[in-house]
C-alpha positions as CSV (number, residue, x, y, z in Angstrom):
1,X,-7.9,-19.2,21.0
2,X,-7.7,-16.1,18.9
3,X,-6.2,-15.9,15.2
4,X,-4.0,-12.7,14.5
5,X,-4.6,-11.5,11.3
6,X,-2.8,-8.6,9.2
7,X,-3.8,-5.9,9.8
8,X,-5.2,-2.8,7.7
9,X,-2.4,-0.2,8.9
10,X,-3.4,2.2,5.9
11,X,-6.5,3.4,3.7
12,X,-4.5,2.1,0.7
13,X,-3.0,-1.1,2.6
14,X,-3.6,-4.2,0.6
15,X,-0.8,-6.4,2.1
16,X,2.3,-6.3,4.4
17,X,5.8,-7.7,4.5
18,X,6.0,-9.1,7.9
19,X,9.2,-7.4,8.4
20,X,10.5,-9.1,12.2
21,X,8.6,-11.4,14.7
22,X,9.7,-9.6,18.4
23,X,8.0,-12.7,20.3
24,X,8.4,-16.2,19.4
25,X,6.1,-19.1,19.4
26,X,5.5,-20.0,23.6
27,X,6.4,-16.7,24.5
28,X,3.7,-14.9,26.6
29,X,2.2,-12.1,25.3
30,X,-0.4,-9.3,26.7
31,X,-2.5,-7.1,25.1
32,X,-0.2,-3.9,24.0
33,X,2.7,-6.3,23.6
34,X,4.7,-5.4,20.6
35,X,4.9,-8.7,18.8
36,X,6.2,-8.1,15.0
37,X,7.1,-5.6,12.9
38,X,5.1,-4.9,9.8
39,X,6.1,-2.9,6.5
40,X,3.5,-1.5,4.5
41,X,3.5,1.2,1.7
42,X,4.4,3.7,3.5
43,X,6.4,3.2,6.4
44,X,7.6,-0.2,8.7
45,X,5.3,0.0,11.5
46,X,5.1,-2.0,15.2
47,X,2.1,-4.7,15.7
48,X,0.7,-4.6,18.8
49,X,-1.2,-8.0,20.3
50,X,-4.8,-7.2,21.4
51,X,-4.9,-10.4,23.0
52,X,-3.5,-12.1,26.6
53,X,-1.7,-15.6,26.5
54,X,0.9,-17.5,24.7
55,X,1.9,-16.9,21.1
56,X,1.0,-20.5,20.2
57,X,1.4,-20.4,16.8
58,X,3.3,-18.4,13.8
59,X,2.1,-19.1,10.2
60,X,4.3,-16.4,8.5
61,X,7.8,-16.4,8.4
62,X,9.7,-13.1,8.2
63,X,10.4,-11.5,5.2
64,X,6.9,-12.9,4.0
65,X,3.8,-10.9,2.1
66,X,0.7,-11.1,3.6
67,X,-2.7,-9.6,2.8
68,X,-4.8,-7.7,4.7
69,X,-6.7,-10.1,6.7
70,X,-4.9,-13.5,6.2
71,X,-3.9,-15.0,9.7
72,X,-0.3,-14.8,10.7
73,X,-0.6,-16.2,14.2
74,X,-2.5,-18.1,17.2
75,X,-2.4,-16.6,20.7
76,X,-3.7,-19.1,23.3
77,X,-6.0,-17.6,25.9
78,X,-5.1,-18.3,29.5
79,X,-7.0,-21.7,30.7
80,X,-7.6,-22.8,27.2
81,X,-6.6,-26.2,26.4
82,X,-3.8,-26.4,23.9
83,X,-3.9,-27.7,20.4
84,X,-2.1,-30.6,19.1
85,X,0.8,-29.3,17.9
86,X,1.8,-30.7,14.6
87,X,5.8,-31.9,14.1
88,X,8.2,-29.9,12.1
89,X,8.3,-32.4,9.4
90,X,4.5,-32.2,9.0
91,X,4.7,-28.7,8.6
92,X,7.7,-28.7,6.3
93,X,5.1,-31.5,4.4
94,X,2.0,-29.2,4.8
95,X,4.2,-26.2,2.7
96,X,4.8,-28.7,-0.1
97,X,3.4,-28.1,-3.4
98,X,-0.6,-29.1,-3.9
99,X,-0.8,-32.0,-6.0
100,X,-2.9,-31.8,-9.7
101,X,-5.8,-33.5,-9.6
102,X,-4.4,-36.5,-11.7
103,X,-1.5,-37.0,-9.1
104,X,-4.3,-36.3,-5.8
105,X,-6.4,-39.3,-8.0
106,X,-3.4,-41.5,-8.4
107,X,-2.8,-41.3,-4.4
108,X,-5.9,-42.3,-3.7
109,X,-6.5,-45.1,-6.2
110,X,-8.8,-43.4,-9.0
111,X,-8.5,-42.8,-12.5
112,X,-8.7,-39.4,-13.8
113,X,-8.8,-39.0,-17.7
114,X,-6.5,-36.2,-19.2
115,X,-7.3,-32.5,-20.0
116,X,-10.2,-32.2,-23.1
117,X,-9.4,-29.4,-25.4
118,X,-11.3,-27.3,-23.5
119,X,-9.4,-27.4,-20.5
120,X,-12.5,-29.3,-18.3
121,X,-10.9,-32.5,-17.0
122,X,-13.4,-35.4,-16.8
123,X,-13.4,-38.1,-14.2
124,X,-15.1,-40.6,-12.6
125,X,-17.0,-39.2,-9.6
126,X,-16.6,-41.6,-6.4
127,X,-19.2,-42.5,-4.3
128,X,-20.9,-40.0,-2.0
129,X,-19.8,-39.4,1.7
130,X,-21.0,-37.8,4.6
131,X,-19.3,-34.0,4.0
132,X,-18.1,-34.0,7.3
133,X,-14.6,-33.3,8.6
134,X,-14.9,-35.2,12.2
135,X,-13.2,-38.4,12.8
136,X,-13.7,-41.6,11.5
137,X,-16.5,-44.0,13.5
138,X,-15.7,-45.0,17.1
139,X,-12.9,-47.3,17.4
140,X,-10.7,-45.8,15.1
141,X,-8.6,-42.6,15.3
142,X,-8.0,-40.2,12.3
143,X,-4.2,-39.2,12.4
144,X,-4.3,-35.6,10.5
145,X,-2.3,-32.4,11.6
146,X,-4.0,-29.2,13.0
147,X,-3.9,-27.4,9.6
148,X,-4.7,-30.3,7.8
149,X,-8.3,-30.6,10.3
150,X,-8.8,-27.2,10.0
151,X,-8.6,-27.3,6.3
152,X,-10.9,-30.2,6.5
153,X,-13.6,-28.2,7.7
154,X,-13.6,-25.7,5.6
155,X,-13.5,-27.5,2.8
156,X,-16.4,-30.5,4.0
157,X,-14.0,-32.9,3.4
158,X,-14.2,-36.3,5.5
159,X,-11.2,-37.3,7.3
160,X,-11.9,-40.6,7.8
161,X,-12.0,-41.4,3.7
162,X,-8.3,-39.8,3.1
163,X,-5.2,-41.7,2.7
164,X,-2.4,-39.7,4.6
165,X,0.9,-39.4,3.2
166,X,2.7,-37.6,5.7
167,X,5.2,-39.2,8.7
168,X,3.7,-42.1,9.7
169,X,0.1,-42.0,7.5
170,X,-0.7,-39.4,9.1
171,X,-3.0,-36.3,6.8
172,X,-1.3,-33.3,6.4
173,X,-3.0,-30.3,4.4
174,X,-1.6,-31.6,1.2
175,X,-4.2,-34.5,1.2
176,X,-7.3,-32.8,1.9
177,X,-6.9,-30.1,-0.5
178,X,-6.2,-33.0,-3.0
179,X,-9.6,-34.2,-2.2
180,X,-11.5,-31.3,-2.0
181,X,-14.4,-30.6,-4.7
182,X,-12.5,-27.9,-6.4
183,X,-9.9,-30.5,-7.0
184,X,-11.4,-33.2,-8.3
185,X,-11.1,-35.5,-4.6
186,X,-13.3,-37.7,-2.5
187,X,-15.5,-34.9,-1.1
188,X,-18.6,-35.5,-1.0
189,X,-20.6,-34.3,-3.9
190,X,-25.0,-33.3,-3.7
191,X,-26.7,-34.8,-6.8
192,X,-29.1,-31.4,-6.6
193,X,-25.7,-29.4,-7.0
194,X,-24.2,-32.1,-9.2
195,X,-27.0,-31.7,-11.8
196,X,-27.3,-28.0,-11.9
197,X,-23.3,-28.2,-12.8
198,X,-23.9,-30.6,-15.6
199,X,-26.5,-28.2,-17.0
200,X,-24.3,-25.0,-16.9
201,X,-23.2,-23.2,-19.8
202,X,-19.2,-24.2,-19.8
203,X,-18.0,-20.6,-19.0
204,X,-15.9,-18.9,-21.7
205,X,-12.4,-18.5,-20.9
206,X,-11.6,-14.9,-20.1
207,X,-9.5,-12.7,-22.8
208,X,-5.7,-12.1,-21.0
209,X,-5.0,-8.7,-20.1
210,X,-2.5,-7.1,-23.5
211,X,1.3,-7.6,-22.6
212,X,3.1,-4.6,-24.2
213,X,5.6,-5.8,-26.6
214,X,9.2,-6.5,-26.0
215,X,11.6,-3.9,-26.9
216,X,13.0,-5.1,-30.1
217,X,16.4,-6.8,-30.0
218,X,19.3,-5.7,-32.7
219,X,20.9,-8.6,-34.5
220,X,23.9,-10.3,-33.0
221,X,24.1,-7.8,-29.8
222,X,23.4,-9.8,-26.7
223,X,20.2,-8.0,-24.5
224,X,20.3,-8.4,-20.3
225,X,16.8,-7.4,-19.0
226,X,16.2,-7.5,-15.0
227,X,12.9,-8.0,-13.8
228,X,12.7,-6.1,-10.5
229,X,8.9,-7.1,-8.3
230,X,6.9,-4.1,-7.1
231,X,7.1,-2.8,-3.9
232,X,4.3,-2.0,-2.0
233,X,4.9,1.6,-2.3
234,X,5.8,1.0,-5.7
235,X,2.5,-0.4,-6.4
236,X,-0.1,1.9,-4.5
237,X,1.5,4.5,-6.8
238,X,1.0,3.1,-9.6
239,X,-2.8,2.2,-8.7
240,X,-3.2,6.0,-7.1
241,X,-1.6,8.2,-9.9
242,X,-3.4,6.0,-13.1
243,X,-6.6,6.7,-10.9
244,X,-5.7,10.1,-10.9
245,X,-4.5,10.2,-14.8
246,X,-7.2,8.7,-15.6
247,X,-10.6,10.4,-13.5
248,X,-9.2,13.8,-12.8
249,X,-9.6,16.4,-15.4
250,X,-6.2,17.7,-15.0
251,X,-5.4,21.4,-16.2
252,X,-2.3,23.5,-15.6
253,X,-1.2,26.8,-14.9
254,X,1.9,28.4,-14.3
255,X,3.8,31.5,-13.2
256,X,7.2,33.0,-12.5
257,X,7.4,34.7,-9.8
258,X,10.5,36.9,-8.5
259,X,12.3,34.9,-5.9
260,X,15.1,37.8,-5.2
261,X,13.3,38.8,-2.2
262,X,12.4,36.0,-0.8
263,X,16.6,34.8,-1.3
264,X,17.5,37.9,0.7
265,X,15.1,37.9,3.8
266,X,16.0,34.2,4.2
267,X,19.8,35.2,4.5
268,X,18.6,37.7,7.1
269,X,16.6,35.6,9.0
270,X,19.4,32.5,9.0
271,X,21.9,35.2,10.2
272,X,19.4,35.9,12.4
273,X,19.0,32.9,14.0
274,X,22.2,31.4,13.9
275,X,22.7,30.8,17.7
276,X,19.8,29.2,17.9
277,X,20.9,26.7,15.1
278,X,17.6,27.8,13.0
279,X,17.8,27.5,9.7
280,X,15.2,28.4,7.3
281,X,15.1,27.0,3.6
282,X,13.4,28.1,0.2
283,X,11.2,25.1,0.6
284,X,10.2,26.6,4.0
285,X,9.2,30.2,2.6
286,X,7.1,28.6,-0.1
287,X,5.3,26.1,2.5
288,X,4.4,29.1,4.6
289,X,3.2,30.7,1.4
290,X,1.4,28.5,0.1
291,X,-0.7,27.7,3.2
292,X,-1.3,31.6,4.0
293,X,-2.7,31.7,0.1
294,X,-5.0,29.0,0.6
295,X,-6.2,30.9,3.8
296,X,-7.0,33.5,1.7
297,X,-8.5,31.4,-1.5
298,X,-10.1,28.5,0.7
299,X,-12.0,27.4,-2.5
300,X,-8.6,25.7,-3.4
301,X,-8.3,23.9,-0.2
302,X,-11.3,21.3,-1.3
303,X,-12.0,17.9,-2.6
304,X,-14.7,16.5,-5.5
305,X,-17.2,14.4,-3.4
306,X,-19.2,13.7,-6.3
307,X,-22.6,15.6,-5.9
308,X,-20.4,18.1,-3.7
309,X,-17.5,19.9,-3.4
310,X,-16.1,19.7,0.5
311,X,-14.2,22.9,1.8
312,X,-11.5,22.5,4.1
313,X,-11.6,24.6,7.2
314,X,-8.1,23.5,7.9
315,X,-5.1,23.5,5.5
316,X,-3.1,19.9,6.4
317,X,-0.4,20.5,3.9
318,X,0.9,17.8,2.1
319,X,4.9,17.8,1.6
320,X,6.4,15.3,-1.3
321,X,9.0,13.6,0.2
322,X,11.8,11.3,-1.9
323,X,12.4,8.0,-0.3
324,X,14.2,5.0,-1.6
325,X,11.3,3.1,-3.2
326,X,9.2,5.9,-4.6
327,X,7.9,9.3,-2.5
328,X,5.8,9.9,-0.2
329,X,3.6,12.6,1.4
330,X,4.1,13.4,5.2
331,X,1.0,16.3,6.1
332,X,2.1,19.2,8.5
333,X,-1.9,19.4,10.3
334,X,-3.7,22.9,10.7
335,X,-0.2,24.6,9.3
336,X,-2.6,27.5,8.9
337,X,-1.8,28.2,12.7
338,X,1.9,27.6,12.8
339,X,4.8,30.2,12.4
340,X,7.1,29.5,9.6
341,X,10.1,28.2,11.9
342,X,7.4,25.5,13.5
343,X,6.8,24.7,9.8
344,X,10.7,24.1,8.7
345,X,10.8,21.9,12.2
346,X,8.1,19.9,11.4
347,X,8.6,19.3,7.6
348,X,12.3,18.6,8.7
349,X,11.0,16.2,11.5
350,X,8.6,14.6,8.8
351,X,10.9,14.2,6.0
352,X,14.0,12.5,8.0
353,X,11.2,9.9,9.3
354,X,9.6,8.9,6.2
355,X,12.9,8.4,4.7
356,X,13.4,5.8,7.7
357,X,10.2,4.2,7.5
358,X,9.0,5.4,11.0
359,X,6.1,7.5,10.3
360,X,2.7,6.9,11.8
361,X,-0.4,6.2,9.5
362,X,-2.1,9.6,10.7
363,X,1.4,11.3,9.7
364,X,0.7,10.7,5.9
365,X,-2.6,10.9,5.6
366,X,-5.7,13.3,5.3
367,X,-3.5,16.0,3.6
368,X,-5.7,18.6,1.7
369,X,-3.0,20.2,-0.5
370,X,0.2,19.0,-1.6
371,X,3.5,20.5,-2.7
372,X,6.2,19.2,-4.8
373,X,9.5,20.5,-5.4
374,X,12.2,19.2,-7.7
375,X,13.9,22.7,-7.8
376,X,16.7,20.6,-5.5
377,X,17.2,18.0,-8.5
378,X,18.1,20.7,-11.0
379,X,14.5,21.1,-12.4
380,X,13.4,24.6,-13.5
381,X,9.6,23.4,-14.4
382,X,7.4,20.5,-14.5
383,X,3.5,19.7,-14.0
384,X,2.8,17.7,-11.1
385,X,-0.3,14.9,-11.0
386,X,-2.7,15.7,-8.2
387,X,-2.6,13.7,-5.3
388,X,-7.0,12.1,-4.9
389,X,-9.1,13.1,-3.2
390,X,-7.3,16.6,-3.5
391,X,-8.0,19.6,-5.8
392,X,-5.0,20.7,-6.7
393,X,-1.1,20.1,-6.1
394,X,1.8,22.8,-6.7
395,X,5.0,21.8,-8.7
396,X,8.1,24.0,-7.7
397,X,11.0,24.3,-9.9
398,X,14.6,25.6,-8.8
399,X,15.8,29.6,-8.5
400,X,17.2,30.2,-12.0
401,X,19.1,33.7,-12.6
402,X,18.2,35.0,-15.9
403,X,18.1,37.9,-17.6
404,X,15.2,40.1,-16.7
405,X,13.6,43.7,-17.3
406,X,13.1,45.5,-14.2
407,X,10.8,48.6,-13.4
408,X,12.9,51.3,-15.0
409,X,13.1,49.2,-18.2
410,X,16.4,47.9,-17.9
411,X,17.8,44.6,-18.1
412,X,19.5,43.4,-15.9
413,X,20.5,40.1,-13.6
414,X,17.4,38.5,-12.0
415,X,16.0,35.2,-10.0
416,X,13.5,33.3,-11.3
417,X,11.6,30.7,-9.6
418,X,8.5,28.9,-12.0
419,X,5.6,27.5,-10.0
420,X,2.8,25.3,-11.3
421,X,-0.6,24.6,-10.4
422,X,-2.3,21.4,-11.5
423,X,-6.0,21.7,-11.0
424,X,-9.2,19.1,-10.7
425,X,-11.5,21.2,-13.0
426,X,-14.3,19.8,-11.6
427,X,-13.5,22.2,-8.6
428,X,-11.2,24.7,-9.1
429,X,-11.7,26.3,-12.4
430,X,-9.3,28.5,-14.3
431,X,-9.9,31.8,-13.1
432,X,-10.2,30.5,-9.2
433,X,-6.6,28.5,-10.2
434,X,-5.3,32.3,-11.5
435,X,-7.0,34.0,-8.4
436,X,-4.7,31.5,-6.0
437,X,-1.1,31.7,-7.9
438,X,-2.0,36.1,-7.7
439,X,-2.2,35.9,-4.2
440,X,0.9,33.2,-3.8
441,X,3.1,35.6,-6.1
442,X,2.2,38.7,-4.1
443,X,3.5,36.2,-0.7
444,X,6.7,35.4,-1.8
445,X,7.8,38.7,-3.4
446,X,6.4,40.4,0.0
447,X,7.9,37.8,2.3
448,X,8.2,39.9,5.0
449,X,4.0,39.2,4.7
450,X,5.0,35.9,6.3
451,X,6.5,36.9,9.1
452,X,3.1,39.0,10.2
């Protein structure tokens, strides 16, 4: 029999939210066989079974969070004999709540004296068994539920000692946890071990993490809160940006660059290709841009590796993407060698995905430089936090018209467009950071460069 764990379906995966079972328990199954689907992070994905049989077994129910590794299923190998299947009310009974140690005592017939100060409850320690989980001696069966045997053995508790209180005496999980050493039970206990407790230092309790205060509440005005759980997008970007905050030497530069242009070849070029239903965006120009400037400044396109810095020879751009729950970062790979139409399809391709939840792992990640505009939100400037293990991330504003003073010396009406470059200093310093937004101005105020 195999166990089917969750899987790891991302580098920052820590658990899943089994999503929907597509085979149910005694349906066949072969390896390839798309049996749930599985939402991590980033995006819902399809889990495949590497095994051939019968789905035996399911553990999880859907809608449920699992972490990496924990089983969610049994698939039952072809010839293998099958398990004793436990009834639904010992199930529904194995899922109750774990009894405290003084209720687990009760059950079985000890005393158990209350809490001391310090927490440490004492008892009265029963007498030593065989730490086995097999069945009681010959002549006598041990009624206990698969789960309930399985916890058994990993636990080293004896079966035949336990007093079952599921349908019809028979043990269910709930028992033999209540007897296990951690709880205070009949398992057995080693005087050697049993000693070497006694002499222990009693640990001191560890200081709780600070709670930041409550908002303070005015007199006589009612205050609603609403506690909304992290997602698990919600909380790898929490865990990935305070990483980032907090070990990357951040520094910022910015520049304004003239995005006239750039606004008038991309009229041209949508006119252009307006048959074939192309349509290039400002986005687009800038992505194209910014890949051809790290082409030119490949220090940029790197990562701090410790004792190293590692240079890219390809650029996999990174393209922020808004989704419901957070944002995310679909990569466009070697976009060094695609034309700035493939680049609009693919971001456009990218984007619609990630939004749905349908992108692959490989899809969002190993990106080497990230952009992030928010010029579409009404947001002329803002510094962006770099995305690890990357060097550097660019924040795009939106096209502002302003007054400006042209080449004659005359002011006159102008488009702005602000871009800003957040730096890891420990690679790119601030003259190699000045050297990259020269060449990215030149791009976009010679877009016709882009087209070459």
């Amino acid at each position: 029999m195999a166990e089917i764990t969750m899987p790891k379906l991302s580098d920052t995966m820590t658990e899943g939210t089994l999503v929907s079972w597509k085979k149910k328990a005694g349906d066949k199954v072969s390896s390839g066989d798309v049996i749930a689907e599985v939402e991590t992070d980033k995006a819902t994905m399809e889990m495949e079974s590497f095994e051939d049989g019968v789905l035996a077994e399911i553990y999880i129910q859907e809608g449920q969070k699992v972490a990496v590794g924990e089983k969610i299923a049994r698939v039952q190998g072809k010839g293998e004999a099958a398990a004793p299947a436990a009834s639904g009310s010992d199930k529904a009974a194995d899922k109750q709540p774990v009894p405290t140690a003084e209720k687990a005592a009760a059950q079985a017939g000890t005393n158990v004296a209350p809490a001391t100060a310090s927490g440490a409850q004492a008892f009265e320690a029963p007498a030593a068994s065989p730490a086995t989980s097999g069945d009681a001696p010959a002549g006598r069966r041990v009624k206990a539920s698969p789960l309930a045997r399985k916890t058994a053995a990993s636990q080293s508790v004896n079966l035949s000692g336990l007093t079952g209180t599921g349908p019809g005496g028979r043990i269910i999980q709930r028992d033999v946890l209540g007897a296990a050493p951690s709880s205070g039970g009949q398992a057995a206990t080693s005087p050697t071990l049993t000693a070497a407790a006694a002499a222990a230092p009693t640990p001191k309790p560890s200081t709780p993490a600070p709670v930041p205060p409550a908002p303070a509440k005015k007199p006589g005005l009612p205050q609603k809160e609403t506690r909304v759980a992290l997602s698990g997008m919600r909380k790898t970007i929490a865990d990935r940006l305070l990483q980032s905050k907090t070990t990357i030497p951040h520094f910022y530069l910015h520049i304004e660059v003239d995005a006239e242009p750039m606004a008038k070849l991309r009229a041209e070029v949508n006119a252009a290709g307006e048959k074939e239903g192309i349509k290039i965006s400002v986005n687009d120009f800038i992505l194209k841009a910014v890949t051809k400037a790290l082409t030119l400044v490949p220090k940029v396109n790197a990562s701090f590796a410790g004792d190293s810095v590692v240079e890219f020879s390809s650029v996999n751009l990174a393209v922020a993407v808004a989704v419901d729950d957070g944002l995310i970062t679909p990569v466009v790979r070697n976009a060094e060698s695609k034309s700035l139409t493939e680049i609009s399809l693919e971001v456009k391709d990218l984007a619609a995905r990630a939004r749905s939840k349908k992108l692959k792992p490989d899809e969002y990640q190993g990106g080497t430089f990230t952009v992030s505009n928010l010029g579409a939100y009404g947001i002329d400037r803002f510094d962006a936090i770099i995305n690890p293990p990357q060097a550097a991330i660019l924040s795009v504003g939106g096209i502002i018209k302003k007054p400006v003073v042209n080449k004659a010396g005359e002011i006159v009406a102008g488009q702005r467009i602000d871009l800003g470059l957040s730096c890891d200093h420990r690679v790119v310093d601030g003259a190699l950071g000045a050297q990259y937004l020269a060449e990215l101005r030149r791009l976009l105020e010679w877009p016709l460069l882009l087209l070459m």
